[in-house]
PQR file of N, CA, C, O and H, with PARSE charges and radii, in Angstrom:
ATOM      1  N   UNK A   1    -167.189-120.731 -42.161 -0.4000 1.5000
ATOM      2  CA  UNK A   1    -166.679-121.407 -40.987 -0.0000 2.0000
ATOM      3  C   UNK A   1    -165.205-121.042 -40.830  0.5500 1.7000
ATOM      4  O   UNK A   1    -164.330-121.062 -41.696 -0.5500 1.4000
ATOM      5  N   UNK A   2    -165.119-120.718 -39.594 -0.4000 1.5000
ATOM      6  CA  UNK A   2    -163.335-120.184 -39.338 -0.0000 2.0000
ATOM      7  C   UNK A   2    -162.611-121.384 -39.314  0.5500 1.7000
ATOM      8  O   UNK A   2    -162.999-122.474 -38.894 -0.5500 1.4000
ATOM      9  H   UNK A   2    -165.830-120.702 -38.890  0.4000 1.0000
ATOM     10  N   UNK A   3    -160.966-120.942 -40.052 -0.4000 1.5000
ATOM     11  CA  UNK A   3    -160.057-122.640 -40.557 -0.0000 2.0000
ATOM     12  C   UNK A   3    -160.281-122.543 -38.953  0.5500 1.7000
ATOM     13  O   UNK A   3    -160.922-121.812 -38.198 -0.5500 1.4000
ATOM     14  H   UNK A   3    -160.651-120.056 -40.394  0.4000 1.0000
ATOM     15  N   UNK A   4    -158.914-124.314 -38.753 -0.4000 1.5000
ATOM     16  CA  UNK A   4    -158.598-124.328 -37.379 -0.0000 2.0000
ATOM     17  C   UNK A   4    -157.725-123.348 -36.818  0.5500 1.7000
ATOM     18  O   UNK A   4    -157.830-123.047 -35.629 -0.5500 1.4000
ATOM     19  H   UNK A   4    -158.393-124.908 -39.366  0.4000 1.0000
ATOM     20  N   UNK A   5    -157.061-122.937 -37.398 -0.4000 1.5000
ATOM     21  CA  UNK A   5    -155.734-122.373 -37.091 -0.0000 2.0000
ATOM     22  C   UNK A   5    -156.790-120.977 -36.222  0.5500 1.7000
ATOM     23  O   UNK A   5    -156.833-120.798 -35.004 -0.5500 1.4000
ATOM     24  H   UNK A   5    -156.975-123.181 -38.363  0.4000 1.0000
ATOM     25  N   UNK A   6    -157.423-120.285 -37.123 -0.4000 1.5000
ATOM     26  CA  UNK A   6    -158.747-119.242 -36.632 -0.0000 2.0000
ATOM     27  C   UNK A   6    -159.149-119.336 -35.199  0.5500 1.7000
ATOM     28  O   UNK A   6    -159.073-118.572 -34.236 -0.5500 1.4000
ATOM     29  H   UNK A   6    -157.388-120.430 -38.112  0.4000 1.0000
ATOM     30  N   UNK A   7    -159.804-121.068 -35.482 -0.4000 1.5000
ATOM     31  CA  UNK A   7    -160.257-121.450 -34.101 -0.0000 2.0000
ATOM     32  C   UNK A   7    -159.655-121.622 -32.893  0.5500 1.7000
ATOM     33  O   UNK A   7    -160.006-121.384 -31.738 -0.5500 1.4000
ATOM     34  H   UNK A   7    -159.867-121.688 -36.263  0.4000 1.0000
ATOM     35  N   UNK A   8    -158.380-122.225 -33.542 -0.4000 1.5000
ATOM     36  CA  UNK A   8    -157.594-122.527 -31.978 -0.0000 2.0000
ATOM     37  C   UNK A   8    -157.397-121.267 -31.549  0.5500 1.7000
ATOM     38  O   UNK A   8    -157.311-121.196 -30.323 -0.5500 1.4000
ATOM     39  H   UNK A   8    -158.095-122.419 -34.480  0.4000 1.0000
ATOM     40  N   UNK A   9    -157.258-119.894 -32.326 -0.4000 1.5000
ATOM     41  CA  UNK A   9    -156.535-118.915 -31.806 -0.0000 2.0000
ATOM     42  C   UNK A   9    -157.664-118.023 -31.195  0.5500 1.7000
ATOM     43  O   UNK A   9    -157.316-117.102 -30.457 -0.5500 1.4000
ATOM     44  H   UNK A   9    -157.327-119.951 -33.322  0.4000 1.0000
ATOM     45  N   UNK A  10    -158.934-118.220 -31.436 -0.4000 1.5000
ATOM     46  CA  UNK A  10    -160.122-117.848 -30.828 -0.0000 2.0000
ATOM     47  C   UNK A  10    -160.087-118.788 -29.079  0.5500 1.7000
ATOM     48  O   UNK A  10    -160.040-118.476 -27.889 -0.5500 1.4000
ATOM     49  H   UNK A  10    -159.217-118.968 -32.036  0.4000 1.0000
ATOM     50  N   UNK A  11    -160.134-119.795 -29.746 -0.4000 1.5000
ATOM     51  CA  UNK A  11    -160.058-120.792 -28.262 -0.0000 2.0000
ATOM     52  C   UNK A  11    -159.021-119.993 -27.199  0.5500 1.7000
ATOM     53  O   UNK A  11    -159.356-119.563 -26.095 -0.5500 1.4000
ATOM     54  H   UNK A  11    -160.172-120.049 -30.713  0.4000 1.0000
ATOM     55  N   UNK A  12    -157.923-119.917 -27.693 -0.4000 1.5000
ATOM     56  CA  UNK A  12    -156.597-119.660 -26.661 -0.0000 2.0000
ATOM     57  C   UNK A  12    -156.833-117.634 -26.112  0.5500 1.7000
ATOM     58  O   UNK A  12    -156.313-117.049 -25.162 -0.5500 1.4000
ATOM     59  H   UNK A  12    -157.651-120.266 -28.589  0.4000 1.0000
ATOM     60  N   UNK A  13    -157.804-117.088 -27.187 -0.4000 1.5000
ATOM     61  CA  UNK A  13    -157.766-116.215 -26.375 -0.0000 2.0000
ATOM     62  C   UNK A  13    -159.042-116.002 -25.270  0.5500 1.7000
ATOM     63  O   UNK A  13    -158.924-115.303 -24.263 -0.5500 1.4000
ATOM     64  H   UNK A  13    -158.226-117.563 -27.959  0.4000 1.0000
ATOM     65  N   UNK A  14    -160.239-116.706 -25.629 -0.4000 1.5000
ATOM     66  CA  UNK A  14    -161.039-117.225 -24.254 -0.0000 2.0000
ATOM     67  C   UNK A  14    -160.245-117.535 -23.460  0.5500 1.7000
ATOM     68  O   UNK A  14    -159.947-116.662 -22.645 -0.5500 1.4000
ATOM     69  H   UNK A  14    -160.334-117.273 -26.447  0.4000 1.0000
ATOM     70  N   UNK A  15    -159.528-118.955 -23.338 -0.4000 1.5000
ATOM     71  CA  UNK A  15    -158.941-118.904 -22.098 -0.0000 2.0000
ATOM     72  C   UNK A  15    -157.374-118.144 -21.514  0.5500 1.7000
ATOM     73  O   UNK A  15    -156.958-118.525 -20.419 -0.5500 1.4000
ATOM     74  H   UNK A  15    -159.770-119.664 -23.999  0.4000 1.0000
ATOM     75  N   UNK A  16    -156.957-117.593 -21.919 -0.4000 1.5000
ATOM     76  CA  UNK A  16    -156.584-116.254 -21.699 -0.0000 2.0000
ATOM     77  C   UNK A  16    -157.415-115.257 -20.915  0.5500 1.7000
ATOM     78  O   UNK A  16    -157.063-115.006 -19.763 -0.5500 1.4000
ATOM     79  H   UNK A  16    -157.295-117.284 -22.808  0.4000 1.0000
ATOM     80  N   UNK A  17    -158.092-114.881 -21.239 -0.4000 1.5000
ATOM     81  CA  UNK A  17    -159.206-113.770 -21.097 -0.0000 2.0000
ATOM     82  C   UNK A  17    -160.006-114.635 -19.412  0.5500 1.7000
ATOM     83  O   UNK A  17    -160.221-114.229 -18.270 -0.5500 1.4000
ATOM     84  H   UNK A  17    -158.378-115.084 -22.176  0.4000 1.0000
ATOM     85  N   UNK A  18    -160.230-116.040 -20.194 -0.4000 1.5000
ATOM     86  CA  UNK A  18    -160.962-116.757 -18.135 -0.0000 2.0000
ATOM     87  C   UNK A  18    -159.758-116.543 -17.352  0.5500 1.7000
ATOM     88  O   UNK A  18    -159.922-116.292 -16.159 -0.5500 1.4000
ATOM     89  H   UNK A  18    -160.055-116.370 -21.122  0.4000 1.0000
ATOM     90  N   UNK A  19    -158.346-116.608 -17.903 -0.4000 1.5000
ATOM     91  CA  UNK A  19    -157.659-116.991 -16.934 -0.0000 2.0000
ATOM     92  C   UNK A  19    -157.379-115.774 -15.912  0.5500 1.7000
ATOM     93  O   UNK A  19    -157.074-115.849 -14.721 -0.5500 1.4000
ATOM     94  H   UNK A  19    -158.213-116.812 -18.873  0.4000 1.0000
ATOM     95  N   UNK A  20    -157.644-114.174 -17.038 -0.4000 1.5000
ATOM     96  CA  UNK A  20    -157.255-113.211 -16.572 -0.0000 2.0000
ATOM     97  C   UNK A  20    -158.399-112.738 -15.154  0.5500 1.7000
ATOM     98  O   UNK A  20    -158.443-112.442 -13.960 -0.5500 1.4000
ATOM     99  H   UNK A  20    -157.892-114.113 -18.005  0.4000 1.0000
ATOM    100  N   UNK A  21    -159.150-112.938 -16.327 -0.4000 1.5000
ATOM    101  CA  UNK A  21    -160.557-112.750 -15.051 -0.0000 2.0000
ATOM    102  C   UNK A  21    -160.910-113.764 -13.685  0.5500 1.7000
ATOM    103  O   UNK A  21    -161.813-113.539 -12.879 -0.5500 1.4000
ATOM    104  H   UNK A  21    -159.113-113.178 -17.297  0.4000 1.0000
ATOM    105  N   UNK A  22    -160.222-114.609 -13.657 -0.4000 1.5000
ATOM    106  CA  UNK A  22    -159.992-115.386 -12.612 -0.0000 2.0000
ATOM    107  C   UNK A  22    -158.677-115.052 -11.829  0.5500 1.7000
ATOM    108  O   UNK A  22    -158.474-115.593 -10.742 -0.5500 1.4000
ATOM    109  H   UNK A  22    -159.489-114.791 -14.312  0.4000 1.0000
ATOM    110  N   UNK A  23    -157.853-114.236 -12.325 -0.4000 1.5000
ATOM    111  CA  UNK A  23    -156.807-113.422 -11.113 -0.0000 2.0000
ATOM    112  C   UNK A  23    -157.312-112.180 -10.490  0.5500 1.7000
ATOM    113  O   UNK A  23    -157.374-111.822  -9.314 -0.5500 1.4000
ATOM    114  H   UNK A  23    -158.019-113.796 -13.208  0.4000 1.0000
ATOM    115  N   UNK A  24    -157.652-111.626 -11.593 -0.4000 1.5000
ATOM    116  CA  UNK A  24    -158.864-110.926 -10.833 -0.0000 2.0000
ATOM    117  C   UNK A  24    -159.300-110.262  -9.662  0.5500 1.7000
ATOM    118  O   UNK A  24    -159.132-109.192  -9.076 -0.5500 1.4000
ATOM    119  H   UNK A  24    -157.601-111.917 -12.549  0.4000 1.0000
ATOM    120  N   UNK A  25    -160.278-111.917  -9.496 -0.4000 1.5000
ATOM    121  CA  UNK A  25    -161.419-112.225  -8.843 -0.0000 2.0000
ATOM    122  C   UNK A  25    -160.378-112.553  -7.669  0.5500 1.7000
ATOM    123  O   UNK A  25    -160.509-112.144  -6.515 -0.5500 1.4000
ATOM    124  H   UNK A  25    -160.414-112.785  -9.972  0.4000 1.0000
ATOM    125  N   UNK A  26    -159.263-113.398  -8.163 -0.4000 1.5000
ATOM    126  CA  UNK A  26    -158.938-113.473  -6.729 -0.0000 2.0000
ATOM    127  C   UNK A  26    -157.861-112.397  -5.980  0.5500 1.7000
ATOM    128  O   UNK A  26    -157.730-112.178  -4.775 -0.5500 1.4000
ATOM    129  H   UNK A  26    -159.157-113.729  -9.100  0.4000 1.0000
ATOM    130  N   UNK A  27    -157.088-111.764  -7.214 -0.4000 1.5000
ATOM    131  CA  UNK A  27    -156.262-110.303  -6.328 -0.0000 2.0000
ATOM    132  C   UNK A  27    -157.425-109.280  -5.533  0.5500 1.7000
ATOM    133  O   UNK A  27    -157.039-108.769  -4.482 -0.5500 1.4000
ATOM    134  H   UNK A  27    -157.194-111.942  -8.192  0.4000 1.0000
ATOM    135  N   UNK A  28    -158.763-108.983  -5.979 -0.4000 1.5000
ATOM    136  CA  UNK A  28    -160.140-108.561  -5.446 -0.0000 2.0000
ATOM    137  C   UNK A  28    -160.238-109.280  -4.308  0.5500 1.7000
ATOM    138  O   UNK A  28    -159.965-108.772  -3.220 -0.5500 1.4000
ATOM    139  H   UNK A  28    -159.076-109.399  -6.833  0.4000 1.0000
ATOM    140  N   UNK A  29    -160.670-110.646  -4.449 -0.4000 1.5000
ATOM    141  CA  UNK A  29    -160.969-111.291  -2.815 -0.0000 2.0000
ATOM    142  C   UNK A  29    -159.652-111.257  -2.026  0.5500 1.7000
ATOM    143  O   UNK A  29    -159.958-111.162  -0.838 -0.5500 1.4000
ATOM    144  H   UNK A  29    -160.892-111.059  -5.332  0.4000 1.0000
ATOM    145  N   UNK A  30    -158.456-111.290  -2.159 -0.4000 1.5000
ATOM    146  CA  UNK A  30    -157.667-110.736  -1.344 -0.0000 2.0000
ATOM    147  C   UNK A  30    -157.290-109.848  -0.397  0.5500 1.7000
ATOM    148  O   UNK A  30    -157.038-109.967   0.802 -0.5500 1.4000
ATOM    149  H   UNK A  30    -158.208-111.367  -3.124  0.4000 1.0000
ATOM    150  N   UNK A  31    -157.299-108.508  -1.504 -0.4000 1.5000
ATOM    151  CA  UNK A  31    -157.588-107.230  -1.541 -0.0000 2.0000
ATOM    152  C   UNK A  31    -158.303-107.043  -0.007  0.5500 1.7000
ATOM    153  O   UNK A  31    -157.828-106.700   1.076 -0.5500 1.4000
ATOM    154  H   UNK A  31    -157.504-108.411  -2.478  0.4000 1.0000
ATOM    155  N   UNK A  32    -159.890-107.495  -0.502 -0.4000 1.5000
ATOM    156  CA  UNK A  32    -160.925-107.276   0.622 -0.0000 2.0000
ATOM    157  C   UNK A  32    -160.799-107.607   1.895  0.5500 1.7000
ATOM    158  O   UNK A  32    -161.119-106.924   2.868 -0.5500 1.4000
ATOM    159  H   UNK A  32    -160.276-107.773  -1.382  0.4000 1.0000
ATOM    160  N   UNK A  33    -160.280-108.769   1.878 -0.4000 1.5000
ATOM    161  CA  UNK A  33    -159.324-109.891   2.958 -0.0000 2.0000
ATOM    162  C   UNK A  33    -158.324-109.074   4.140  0.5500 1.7000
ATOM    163  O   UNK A  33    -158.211-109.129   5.364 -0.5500 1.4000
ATOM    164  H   UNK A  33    -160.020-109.324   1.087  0.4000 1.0000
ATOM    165  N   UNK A  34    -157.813-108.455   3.256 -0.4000 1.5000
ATOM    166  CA  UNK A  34    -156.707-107.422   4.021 -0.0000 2.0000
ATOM    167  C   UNK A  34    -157.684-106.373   4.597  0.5500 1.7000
ATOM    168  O   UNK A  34    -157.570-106.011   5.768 -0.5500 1.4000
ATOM    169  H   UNK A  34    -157.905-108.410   2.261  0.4000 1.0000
ATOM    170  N   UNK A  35    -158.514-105.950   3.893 -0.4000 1.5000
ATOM    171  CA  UNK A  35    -158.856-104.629   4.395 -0.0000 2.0000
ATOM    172  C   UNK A  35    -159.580-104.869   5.315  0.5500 1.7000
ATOM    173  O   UNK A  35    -159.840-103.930   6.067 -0.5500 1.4000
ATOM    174  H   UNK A  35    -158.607-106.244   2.942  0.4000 1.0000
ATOM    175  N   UNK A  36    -160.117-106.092   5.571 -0.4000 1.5000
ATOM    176  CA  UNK A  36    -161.287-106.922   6.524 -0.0000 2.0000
ATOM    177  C   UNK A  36    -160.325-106.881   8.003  0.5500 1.7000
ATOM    178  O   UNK A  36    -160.842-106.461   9.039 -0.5500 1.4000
ATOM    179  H   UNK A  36    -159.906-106.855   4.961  0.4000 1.0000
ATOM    180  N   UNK A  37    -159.048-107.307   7.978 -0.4000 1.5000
ATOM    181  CA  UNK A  37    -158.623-107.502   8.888 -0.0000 2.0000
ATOM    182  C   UNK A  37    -157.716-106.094   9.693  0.5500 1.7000
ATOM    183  O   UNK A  37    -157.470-105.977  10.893 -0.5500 1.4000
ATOM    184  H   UNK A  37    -158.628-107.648   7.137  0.4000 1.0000
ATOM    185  N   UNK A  38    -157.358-105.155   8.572 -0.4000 1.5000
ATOM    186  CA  UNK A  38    -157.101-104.021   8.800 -0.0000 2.0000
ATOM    187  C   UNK A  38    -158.394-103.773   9.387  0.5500 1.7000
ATOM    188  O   UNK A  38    -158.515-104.458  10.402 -0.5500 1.4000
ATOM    189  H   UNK A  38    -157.558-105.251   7.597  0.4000 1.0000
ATOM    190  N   UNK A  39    -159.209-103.203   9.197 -0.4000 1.5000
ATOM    191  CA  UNK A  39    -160.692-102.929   9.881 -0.0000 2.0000
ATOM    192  C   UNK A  39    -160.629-103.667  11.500  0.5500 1.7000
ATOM    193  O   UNK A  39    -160.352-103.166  12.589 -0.5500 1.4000
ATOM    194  H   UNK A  39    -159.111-102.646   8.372  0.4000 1.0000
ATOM    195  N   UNK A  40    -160.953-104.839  11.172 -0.4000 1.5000
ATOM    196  CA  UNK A  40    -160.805-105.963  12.564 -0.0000 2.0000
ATOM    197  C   UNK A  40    -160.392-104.620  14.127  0.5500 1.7000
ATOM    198  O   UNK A  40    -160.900-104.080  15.109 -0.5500 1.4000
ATOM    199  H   UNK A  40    -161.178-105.246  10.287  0.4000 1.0000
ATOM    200  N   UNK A  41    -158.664-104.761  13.032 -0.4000 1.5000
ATOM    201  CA  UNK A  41    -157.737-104.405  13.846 -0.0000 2.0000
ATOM    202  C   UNK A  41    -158.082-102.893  14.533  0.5500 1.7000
ATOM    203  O   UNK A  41    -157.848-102.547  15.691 -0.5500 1.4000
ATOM    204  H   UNK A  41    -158.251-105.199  12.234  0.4000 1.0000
ATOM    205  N   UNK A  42    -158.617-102.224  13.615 -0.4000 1.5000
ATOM    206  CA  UNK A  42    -158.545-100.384  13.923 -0.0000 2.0000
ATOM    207  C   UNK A  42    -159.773-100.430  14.953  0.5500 1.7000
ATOM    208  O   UNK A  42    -159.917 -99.628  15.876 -0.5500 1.4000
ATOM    209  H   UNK A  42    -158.807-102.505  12.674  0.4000 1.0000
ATOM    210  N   UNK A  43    -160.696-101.568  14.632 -0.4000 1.5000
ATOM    211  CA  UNK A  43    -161.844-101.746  15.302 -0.0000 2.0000
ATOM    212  C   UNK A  43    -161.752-101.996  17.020  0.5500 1.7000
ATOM    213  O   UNK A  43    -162.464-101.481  17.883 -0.5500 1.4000
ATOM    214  H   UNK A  43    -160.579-102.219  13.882  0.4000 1.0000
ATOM    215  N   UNK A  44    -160.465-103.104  17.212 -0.4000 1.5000
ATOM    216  CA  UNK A  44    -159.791-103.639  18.247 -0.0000 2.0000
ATOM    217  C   UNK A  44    -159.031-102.331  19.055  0.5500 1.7000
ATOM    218  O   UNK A  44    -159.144-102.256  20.279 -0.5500 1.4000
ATOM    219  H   UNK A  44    -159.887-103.523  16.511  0.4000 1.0000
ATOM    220  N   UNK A  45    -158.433-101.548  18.473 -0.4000 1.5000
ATOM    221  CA  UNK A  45    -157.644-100.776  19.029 -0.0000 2.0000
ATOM    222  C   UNK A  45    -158.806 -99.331  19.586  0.5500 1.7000
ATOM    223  O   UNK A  45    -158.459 -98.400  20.312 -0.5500 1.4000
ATOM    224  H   UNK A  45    -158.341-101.609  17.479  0.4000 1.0000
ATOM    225  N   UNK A  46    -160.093 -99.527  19.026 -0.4000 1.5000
ATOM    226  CA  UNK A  46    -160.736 -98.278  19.572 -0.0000 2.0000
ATOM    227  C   UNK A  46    -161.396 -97.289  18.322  0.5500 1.7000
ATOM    228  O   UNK A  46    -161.939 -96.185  18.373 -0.5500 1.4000
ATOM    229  H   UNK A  46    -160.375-100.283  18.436  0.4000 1.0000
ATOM    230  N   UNK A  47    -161.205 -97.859  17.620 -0.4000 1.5000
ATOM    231  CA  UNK A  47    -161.306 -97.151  16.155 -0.0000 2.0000
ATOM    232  C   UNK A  47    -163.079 -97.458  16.034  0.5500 1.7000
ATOM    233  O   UNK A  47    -163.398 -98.631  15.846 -0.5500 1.4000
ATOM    234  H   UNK A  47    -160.763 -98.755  17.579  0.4000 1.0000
ATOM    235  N   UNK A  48    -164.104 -96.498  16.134 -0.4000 1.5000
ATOM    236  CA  UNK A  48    -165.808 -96.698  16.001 -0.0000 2.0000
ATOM    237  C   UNK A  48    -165.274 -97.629  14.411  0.5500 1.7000
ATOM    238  O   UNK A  48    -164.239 -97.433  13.774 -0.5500 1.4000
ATOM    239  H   UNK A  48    -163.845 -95.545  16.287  0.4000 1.0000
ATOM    240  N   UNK A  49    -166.263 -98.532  14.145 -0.4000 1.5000
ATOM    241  CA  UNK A  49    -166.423 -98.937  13.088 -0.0000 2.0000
ATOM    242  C   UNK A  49    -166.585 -98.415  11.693  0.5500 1.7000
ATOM    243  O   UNK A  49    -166.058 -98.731  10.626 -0.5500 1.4000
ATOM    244  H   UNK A  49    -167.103 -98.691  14.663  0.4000 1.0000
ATOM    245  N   UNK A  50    -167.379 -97.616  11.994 -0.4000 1.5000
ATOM    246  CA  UNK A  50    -167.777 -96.788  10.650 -0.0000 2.0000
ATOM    247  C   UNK A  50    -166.406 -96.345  10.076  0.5500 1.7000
ATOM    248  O   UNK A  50    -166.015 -96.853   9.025 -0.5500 1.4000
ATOM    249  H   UNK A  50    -167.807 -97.359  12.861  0.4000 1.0000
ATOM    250  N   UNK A  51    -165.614 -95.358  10.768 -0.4000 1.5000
ATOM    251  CA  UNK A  51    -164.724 -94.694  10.647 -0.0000 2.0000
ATOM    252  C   UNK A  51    -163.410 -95.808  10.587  0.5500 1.7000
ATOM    253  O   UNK A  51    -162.424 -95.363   9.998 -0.5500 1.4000
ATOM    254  H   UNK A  51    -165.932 -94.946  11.622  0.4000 1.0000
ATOM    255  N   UNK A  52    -163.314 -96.900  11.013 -0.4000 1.5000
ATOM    256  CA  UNK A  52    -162.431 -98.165  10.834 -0.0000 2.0000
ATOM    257  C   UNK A  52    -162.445 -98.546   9.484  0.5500 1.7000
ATOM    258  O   UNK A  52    -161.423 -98.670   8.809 -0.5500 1.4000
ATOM    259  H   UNK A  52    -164.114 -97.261  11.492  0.4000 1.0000
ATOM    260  N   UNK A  53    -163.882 -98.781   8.976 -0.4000 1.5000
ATOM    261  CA  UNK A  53    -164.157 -99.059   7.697 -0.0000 2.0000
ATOM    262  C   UNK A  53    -163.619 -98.257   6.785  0.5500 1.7000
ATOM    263  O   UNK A  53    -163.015 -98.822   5.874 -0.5500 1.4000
ATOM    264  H   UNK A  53    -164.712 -98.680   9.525  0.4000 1.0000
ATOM    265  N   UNK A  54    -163.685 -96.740   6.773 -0.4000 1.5000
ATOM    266  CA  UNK A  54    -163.140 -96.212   5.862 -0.0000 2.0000
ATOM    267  C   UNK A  54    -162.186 -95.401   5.970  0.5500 1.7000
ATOM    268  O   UNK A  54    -162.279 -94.309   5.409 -0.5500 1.4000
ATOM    269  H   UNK A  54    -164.176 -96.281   7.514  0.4000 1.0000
ATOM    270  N   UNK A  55    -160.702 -95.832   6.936 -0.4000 1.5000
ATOM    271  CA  UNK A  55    -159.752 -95.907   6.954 -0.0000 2.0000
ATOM    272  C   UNK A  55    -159.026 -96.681   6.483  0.5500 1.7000
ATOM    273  O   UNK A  55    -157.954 -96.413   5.941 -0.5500 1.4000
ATOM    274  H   UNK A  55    -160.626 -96.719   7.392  0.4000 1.0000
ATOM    275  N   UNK A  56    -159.705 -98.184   6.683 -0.4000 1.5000
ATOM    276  CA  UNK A  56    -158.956 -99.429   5.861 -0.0000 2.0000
ATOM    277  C   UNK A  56    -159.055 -99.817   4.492  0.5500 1.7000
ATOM    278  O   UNK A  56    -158.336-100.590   3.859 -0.5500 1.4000
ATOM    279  H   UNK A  56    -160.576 -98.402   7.124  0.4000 1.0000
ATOM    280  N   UNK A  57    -160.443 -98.912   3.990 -0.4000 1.5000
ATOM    281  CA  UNK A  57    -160.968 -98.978   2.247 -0.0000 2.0000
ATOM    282  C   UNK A  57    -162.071-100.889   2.284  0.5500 1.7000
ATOM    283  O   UNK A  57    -162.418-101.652   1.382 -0.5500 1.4000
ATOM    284  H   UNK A  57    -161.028 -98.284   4.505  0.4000 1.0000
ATOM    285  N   UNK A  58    -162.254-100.915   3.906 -0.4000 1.5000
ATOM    286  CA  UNK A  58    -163.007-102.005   4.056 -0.0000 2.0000
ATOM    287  C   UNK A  58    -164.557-101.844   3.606  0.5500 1.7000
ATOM    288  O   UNK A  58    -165.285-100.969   4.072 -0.5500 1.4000
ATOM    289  H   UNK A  58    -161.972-100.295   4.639  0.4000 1.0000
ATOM    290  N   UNK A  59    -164.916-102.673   2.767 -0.4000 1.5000
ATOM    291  CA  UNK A  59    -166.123-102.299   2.281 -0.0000 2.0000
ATOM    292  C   UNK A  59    -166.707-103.547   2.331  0.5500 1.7000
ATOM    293  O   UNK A  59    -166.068-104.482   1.849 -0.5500 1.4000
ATOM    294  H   UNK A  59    -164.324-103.384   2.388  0.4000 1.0000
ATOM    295  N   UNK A  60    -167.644-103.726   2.751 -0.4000 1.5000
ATOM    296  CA  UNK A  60    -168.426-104.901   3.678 -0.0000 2.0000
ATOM    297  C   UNK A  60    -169.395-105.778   2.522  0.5500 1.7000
ATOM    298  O   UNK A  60    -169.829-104.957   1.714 -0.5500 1.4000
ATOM    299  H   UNK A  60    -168.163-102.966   3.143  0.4000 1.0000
ATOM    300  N   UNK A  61    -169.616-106.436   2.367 -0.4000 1.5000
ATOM    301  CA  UNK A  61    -170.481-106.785   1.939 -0.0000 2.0000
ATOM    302  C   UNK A  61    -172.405-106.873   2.500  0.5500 1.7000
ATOM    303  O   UNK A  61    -172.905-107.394   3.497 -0.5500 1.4000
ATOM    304  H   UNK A  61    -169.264-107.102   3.024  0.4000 1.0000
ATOM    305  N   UNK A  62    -172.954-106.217   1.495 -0.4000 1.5000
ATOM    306  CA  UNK A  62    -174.351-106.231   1.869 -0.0000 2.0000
ATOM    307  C   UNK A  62    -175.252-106.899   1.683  0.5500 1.7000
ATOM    308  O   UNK A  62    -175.644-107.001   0.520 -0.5500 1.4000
ATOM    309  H   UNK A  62    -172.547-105.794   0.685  0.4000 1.0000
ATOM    310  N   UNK A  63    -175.566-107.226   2.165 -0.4000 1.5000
ATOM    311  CA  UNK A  63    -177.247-108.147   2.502 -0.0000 2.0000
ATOM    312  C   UNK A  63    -178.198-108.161   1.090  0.5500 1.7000
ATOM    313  O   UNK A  63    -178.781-107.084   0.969 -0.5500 1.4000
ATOM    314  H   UNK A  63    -175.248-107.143   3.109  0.4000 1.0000
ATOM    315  N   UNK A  64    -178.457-109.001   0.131 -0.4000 1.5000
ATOM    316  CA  UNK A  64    -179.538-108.486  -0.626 -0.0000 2.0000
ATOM    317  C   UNK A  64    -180.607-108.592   0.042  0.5500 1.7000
ATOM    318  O   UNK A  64    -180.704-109.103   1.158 -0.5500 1.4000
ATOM    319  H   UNK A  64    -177.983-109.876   0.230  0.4000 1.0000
ATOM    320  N   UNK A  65    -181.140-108.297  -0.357 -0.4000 1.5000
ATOM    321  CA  UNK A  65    -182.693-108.171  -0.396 -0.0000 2.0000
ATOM    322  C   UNK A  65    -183.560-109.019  -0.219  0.5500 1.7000
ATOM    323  O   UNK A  65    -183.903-109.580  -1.259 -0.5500 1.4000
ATOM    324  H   UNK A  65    -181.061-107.882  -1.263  0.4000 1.0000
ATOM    325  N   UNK A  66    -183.956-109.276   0.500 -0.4000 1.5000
ATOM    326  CA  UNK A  66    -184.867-111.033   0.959 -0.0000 2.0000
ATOM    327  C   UNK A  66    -184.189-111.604   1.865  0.5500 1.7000
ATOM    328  O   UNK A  66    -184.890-112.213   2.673 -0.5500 1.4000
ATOM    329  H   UNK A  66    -183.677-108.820   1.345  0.4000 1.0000
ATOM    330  N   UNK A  67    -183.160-111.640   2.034 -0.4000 1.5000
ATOM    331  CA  UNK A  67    -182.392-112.687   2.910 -0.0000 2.0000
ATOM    332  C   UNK A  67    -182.781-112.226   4.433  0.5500 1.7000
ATOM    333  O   UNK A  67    -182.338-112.848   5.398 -0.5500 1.4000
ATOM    334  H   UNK A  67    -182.590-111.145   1.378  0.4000 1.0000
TER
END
């Protein structure tokens, strides 16, 4: 069985490690956020979509399967 001292330092680097992966997730949903509205925009000004999309690095989310 690991002492405490072991454990706490196991503990603290889980949450470390959630905390990292939870900036992440959200510098990612950001990220996408921008490029969503960059898109929007290129879309607004005349820009075909397709080609809006991958000017802005907008990458859409897809549909699974069943829905």
């Amino acid at each position: 069985m690991p002492s405490s001292t072991e454990a706490e330092f196991n503990e603290g680097v889980a949450a470390i490690e959630a905390a990292n992966a939870a900036k992440v997730a959200e510098e990612e949903a950001a990220a996408q956020e921008r490029a969503r509205l960059d898109c929007e925009a290129l879309i607004a000004a005349g820009i075909p979509p397709e080609t809006a999309a991958r000017m802005s690095g907008y990458n859409p989310p897809h549909p699974t399967v069943g829905d």
